[in-house]
C-alpha positions in Angstrom: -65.3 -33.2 -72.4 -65.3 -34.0 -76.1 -62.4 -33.3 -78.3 -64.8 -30.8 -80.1 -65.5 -29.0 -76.7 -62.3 -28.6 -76.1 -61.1 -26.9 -78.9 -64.1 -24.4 -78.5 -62.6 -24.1 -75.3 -58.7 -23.2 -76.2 -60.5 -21.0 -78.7 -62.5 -18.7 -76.2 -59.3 -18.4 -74.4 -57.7 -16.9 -77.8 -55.1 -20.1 -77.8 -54.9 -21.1 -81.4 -54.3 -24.7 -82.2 -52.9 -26.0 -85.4 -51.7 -29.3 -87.0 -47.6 -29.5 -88.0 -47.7 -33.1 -89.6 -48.4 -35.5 -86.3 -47.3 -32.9 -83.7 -50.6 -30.4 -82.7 -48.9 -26.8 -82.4 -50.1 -24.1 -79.8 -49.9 -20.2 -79.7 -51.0 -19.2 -76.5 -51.5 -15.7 -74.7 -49.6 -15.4 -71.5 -51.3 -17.4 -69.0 -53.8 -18.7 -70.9 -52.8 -22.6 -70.9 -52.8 -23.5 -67.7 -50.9 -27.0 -66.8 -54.1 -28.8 -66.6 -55.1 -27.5 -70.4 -52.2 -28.6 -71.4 -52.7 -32.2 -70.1 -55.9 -32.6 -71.1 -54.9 -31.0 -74.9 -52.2 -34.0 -74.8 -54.8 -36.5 -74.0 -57.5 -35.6 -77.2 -54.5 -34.8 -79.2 -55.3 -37.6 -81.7 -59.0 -36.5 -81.8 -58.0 -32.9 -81.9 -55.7 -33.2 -84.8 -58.7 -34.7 -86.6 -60.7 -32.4 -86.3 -58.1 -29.6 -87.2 -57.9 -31.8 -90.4 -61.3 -31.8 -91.0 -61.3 -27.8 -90.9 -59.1 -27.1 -92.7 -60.2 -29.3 -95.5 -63.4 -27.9 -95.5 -62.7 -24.1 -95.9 -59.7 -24.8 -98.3 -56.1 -23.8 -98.6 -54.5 -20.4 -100.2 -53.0 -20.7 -103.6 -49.4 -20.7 -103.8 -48.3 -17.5 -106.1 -47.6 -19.6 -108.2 -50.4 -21.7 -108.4 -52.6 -18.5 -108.8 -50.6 -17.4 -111.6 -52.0 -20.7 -113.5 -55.5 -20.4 -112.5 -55.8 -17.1 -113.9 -54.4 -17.9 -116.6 -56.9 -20.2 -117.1 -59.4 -18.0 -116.3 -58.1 -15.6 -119.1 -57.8 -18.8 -121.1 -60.5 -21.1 -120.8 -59.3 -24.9 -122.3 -55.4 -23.2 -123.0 -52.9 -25.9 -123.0 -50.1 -23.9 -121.6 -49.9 -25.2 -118.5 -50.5 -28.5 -119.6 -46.9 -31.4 -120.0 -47.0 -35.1 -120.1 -44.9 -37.9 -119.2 -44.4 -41.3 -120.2 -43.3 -44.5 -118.6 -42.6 -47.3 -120.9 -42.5 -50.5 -119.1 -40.8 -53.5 -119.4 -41.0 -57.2 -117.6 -43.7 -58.6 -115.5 -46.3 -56.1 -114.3 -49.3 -56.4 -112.0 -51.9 -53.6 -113.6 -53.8 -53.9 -110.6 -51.0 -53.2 -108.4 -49.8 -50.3 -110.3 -53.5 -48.8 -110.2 -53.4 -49.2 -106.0 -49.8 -47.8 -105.9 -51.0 -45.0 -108.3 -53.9 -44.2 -106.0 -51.6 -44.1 -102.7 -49.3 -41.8 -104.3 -52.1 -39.3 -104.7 -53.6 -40.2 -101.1 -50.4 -39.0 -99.3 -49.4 -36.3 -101.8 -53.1 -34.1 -101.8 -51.2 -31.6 -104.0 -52.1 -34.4 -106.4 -55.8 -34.6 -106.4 -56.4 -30.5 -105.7 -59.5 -29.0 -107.0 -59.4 -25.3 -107.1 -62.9 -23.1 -106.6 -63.5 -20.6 -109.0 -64.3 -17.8 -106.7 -63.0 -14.4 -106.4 -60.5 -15.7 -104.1 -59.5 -19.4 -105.3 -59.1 -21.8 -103.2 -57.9 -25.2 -103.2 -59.0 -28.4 -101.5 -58.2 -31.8 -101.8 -60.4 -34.3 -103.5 -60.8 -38.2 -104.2 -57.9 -39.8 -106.2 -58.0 -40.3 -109.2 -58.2 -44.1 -111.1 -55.8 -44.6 -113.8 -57.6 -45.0 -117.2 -56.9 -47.6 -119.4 -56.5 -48.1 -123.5 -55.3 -50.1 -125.6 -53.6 -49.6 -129.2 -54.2 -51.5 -132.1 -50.4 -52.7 -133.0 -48.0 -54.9 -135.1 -45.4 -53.7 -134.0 -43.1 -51.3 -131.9 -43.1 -48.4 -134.3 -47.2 -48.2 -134.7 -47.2 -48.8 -131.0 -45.0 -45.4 -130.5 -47.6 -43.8 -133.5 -50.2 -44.7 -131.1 -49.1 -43.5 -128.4 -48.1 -40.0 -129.7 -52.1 -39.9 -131.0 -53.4 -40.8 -127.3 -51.4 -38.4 -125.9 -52.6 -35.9 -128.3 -56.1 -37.0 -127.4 -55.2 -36.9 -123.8 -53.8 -32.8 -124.4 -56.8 -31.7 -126.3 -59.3 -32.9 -123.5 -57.6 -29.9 -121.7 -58.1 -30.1 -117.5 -61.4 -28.0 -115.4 -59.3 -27.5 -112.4 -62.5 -27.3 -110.5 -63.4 -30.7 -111.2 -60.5 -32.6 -112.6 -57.5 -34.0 -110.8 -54.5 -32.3 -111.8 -52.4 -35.5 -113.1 -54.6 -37.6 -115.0 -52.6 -41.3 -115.8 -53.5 -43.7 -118.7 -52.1 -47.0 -118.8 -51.6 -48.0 -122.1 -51.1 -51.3 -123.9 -51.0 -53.4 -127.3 -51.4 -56.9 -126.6 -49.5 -58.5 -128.8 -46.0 -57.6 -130.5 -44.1 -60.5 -131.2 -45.7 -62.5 -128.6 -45.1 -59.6 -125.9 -47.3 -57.2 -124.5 -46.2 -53.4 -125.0 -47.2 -51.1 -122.2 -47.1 -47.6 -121.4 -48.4 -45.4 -118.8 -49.2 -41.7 -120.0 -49.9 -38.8 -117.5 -51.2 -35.5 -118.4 -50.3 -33.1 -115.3 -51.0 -29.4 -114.8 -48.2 -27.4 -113.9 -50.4 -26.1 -110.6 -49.8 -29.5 -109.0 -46.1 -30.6 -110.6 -43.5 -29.7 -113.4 -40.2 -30.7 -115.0 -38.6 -30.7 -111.8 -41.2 -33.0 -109.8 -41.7 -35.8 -112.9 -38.4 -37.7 -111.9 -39.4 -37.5 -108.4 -43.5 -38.7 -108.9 -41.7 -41.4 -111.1 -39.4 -42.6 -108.1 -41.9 -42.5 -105.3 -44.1 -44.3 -107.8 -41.7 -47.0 -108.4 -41.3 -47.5 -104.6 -44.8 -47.5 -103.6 -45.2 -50.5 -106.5 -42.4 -52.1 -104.9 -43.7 -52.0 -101.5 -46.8 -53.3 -102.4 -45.3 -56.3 -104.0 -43.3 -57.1 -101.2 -45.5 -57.2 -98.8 -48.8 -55.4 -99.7 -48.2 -52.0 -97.5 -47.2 -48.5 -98.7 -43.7 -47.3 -97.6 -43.6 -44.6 -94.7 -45.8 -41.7 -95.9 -43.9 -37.9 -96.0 -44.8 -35.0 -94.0 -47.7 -32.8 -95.0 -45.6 -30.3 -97.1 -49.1 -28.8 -98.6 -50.2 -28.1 -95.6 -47.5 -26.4 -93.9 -46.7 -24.3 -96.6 -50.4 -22.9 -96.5 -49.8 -21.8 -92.9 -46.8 -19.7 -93.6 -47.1 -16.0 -93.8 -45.9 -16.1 -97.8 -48.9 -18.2 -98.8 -51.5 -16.4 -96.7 -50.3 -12.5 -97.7 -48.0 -12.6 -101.5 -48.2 -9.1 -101.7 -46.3 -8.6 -98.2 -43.9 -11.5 -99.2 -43.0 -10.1 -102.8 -42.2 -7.0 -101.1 -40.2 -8.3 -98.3 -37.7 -9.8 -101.2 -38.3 -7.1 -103.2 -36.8 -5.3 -100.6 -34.5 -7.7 -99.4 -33.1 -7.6 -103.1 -33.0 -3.9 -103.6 -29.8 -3.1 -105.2 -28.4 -5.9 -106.1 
């Protein structure tokens, strides 16, 4: 029996599988898994978790409330730059620009918050897409001061090309650079993020992981560990599948204080 046939099968017998991380999670009526399902589950788990993958992928994941909140303001507000902040990095010493574009593209690969695409139906959803390549520019510069001029221009640039969060990545990064200034060459690297996908809060922690992943690679060309699938088990919670049912629960909850 094929992992596919299998889940069919759990399925007709109303047990519903789901992925939590690495482990594959089962809700079962009574007496529907029978010992010998349950062995035979263990056994495809791997192939099974997969496919779970794969589906859920494909049909997309509910917005977060707040996440909606953006997209329709969006919506309201085609090209606003409300939800729009940026971050910069200035770095200093060696660097491998090669290196930092890999470490860029596995931070996205294990965070798929990241590289989100949201539809523009009725009903948004989101679904992760490919990562995103860091772009590259360079600034005409003598010295330190037109090199900070030059930046604050780019990122202007950077704002006023607004995000289509349909089609765009939500963090977009630009490495930066001015070959020359006093025999040194100045570098920067510039991201534009939408506040769907990260905020304030997140930057110091995007910047860390960042850092590490860098690190890694230098040492001895593998990622770190990669973090549980936060996305994804958020989207299976009750508050992200029904708000309205949520916001009254706290409201509720709250009544009175």
């Amino acid at each position: 029996m094929t992992a596919a046939e299998l889940l069919q099968r759990a399925r007709d017998q109303g047990i519903r599988l789901s992925a939590r991380g690495d482990a594959l999670h089962y809700e079962a009526p009574p007496g529907a898994l029978s010992a010998a399902l349950r062995d035979e589950l263990k056994s495809h788990k791997r192939a099974l978790l997969t496919l779970l993958a794969r589906e859920a992928q494909e049909r997309g994941y509910p917005l977060s409330a707040a996440q909606f909140s953006f997209w329709l303001l969006e919506r309201m507000n085609p090209g606003s730059r409300a939800a729009l902040e940026q971050f910069l990095l200035r770095l200093r010493g060696p660097l491998d620009e090669q290196r930092l574009a890999e470490a860029w593209l596995e931070l996205q690969r294990r965070y798929p918050v990241m590289r989100i695409r949201i539809d523009a139906a009725e009903s948004p959803r989101q679904r992760p897409g490919p990562p995103a390549p860091i772009g590259r520019r360079e600034v005409a510069a003598s010295d330190a001061v037109e090199f900070a001029q030059g930046l604050n221009r780019l990122a202007e640039d950077e704002l006023a090309r607004g995000m289509d969060l349909g089609r765009d990545a939500p963090l977009r990064a630009v490495l930066v650079r001015a070959p020359d200034i006093d025999g040194l060459a100045e570098r920067a690297l510039l991201v534009t993020a939408h506040h769907s996908a990260a905020d304030g809060l997140t930057v110091r922690l995007l910047q860390a992981e960042l850092a590490a992943i860098y690190a890694a690679l230098a040492q001895d060309g593998r990622p770190p560990p990669v973090a549980p699938d936060y996305l994804t088990r958020y989207t299976e919670t009750p508050a992200a599948n029904d708000p309205v049912a949520s916001l009254a629960y706290w409201r509720q909850q709250l009544d009175g204080m």
